[in-house]
C-alpha positions as CSV (number, residue, x, y, z in Angstrom):
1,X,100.1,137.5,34.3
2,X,102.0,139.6,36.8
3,X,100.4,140.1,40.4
4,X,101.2,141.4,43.7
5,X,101.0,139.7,46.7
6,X,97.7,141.4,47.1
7,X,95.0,142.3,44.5
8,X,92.2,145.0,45.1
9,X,89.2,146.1,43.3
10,X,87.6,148.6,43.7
11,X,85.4,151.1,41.5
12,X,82.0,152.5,41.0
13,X,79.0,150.7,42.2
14,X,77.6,148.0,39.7
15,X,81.0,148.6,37.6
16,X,81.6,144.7,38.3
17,X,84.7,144.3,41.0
18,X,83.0,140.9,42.1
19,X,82.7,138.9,39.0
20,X,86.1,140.0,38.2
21,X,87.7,139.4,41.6
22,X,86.6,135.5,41.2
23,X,87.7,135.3,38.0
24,X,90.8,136.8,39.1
25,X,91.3,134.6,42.3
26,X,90.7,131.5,39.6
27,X,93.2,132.7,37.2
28,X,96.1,133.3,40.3
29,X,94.9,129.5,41.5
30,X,96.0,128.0,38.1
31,X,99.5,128.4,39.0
32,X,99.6,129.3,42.3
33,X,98.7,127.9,45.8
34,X,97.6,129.5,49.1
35,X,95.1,131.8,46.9
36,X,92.2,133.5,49.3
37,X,89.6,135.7,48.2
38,X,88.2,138.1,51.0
39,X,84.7,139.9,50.5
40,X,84.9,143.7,52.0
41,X,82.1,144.9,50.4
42,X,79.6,146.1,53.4
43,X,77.4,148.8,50.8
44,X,75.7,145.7,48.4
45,X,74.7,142.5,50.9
46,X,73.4,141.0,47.6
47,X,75.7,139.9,45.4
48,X,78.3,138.4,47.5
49,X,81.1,136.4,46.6
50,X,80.0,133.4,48.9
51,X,77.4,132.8,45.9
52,X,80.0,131.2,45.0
53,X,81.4,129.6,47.9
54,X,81.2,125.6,47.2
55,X,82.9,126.4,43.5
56,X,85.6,128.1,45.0
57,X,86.6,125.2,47.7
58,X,86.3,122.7,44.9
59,X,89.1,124.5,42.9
60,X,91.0,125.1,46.7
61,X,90.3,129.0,46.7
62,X,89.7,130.3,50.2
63,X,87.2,132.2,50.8
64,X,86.7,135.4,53.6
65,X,83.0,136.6,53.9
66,X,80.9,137.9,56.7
67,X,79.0,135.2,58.4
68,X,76.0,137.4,57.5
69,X,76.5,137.3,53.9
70,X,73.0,135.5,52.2
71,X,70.9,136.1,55.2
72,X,68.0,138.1,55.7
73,X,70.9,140.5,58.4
74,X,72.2,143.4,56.5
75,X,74.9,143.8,59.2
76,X,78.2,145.7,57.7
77,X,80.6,143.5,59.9
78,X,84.2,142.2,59.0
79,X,85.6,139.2,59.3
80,X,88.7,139.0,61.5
81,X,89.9,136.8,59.7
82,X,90.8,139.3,56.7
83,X,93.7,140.9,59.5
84,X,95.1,137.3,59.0
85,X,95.3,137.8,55.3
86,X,96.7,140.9,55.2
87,X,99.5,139.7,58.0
88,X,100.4,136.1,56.5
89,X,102.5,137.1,53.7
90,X,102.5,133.2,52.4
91,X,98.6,134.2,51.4
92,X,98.1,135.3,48.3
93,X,95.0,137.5,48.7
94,X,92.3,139.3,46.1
95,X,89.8,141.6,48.3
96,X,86.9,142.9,46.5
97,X,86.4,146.0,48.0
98,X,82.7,147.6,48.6
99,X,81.1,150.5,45.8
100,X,82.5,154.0,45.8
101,X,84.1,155.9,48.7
102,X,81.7,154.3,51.4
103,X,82.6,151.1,50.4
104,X,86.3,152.1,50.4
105,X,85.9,153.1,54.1
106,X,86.1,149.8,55.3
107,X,89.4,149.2,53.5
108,X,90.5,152.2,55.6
109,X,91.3,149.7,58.6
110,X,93.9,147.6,57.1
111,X,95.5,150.4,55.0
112,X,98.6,150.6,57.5
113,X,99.4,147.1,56.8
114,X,99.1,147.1,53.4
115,X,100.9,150.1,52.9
116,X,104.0,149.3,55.1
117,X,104.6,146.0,52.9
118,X,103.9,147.4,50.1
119,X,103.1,144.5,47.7
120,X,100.0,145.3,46.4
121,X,97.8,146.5,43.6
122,X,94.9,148.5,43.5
123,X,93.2,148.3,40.3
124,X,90.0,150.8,39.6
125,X,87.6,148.9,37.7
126,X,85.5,151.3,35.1
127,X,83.0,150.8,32.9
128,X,81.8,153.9,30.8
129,X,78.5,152.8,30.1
130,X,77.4,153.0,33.5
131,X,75.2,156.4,34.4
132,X,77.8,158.2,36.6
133,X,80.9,156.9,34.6
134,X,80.5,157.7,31.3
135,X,83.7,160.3,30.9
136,X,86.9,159.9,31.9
137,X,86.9,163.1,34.2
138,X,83.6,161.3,35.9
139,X,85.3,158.4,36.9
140,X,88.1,160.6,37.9
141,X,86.6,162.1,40.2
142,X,84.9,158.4,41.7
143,X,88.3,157.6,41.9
144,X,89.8,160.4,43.9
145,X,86.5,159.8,46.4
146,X,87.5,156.2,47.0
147,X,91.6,157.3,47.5
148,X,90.3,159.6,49.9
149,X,88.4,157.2,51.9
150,X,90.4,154.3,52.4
151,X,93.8,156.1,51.9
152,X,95.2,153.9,49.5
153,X,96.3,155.0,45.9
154,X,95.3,153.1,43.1
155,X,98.0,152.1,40.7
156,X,96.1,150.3,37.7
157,X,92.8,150.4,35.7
158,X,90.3,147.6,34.9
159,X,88.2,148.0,31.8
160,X,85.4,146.4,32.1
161,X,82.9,148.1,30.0
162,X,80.0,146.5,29.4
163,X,76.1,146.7,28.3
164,X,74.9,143.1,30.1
165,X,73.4,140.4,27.8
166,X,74.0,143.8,24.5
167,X,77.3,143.5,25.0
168,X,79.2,142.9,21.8
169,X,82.8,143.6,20.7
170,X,82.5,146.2,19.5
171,X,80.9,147.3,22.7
172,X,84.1,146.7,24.0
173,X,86.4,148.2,21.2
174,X,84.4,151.3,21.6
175,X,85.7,152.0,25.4
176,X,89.3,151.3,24.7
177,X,90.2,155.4,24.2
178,X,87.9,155.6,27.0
179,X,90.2,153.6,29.4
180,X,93.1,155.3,27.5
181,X,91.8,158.7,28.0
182,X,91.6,157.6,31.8
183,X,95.2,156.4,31.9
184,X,96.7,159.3,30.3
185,X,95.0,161.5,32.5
186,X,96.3,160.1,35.7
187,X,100.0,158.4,34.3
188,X,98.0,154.4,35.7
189,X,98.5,151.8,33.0
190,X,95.4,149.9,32.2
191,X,96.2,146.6,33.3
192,X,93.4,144.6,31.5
193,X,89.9,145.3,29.6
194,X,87.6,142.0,30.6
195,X,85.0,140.7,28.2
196,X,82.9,138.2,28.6
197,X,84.3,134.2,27.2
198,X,82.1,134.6,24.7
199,X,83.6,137.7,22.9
200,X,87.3,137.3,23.9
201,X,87.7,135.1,20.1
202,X,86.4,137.9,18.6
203,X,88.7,140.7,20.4
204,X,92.0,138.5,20.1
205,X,94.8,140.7,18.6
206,X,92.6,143.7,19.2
207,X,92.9,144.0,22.7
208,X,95.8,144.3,24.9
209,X,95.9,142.2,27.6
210,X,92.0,140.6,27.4
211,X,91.2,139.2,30.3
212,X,88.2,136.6,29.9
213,X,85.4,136.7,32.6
214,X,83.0,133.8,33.4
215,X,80.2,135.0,35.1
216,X,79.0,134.4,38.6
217,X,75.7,133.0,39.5
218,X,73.6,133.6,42.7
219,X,72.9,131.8,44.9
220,X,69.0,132.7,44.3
221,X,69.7,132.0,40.6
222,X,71.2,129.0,40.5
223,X,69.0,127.2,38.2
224,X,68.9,129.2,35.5
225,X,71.4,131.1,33.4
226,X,72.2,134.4,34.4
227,X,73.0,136.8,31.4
228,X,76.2,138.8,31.3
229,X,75.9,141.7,33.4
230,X,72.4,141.6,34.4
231,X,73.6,141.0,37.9
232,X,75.1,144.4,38.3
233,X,77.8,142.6,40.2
């Protein structure tokens, strides 16, 4: 899998940045050390990425959240420590950035630094089966928002199309000219199209570059099974 030094998600609200960021951060760690996940998501204090904090220090993944993050404080503060990330170039870093254009604002901050080293990706995560997503122009358009706000250009697309727990592959087959449609449109590559473990045996040699998600679970959820997608994350 090729990777920048720094890997962010961002997208429409609900589209699914988080579950994919951890999977992400897990897939960097198999071969990699130094790997750091950082939570900049201020618009949804709910699903968090520190649901899934004591997994993530098991398998050595560093993890950057707000100290807020699972309280009953919906306080939209950022961690300091995420200026450390961005600065130690030894890190490597996966940010899961906050819903639409306001949750691109707080990305705005560390845009200069970013920028200037210029060893990242920024990878627009789509799904067409959400309500304000469903063409290509509509995401389009969520994308330009979200350039706008944090002043950072994407330069990849992540399909991640998906009905929750209906989800079948053909679900997924059916949003490839989707994605492709969205590529073409704006000359990114789609980097990957995520499916659920479950599907991916079904999808292999159908799908360029599948990327296999295993889903979070929250932290008010933890003793139970939670079915793909119904999270929203």
């Amino acid at each position: 899998m090729e990777f920048k030094r720094l890997t962010l998600f961002a997208g429409h609200y609900g589209s699914g940045k988080t579950n994919i960021a951890l999977n992400y951060a897990r897939a960097l760690n198999r071969d990699h050390n130094n790997v750091v996940i950082a939570d900049l998501d201020i618009v949804n204090p709910y699903f968090r990425t520190k649901d899934s904090e004591a997994a993530l220090k098991a398998e050595g993944i560093g993890l950057i959240v707000s100290e807020f993050a699972n309280s009953n404080l919906d306080v939209p503060a950022m961690p300091k420590e995420i200026y450390a990330l961005v600065d130690d170039r030894s890190q490597l870093g996966v940010l899961d950035i906050g819903g639409d254009d306001r949750g691109a604002l707080a990305l705005g901050r560390y845009t200069p630094a970013i920028a200037e080293e210029n060893n990242y990706e920024m990878l627009l995560v789509v799904n067409m089966y959400r309500p304000l997503t469903r063409t290509a122009d509509d995401t389009i358009e969520v994308l330009r928002e979200i350039e706008e706000a944090c002043r950072l250009p994407f330069t990849a697309i992540v399909n991640n199309s998906n009905l929750g727990p209906l989800t079948t592959a053909q679900t997924v087959l059916s949003s490839i000219p989707y994605a492709q449609e969205i590529s073409r449109k704006t000359g990114l590559p789609v980097k990957m199209t995520c499916a659920k473990e479950d599907l991916c045996p079904s999808l292999a040699g159908q799908v360029e570059n599948l990327f296999p998600l295993s889903l979070q679970k929250l932290y008010y959820q933890i003793d139970s099974e939670v079915p793909y997608g119904e999270t929203d994350v």
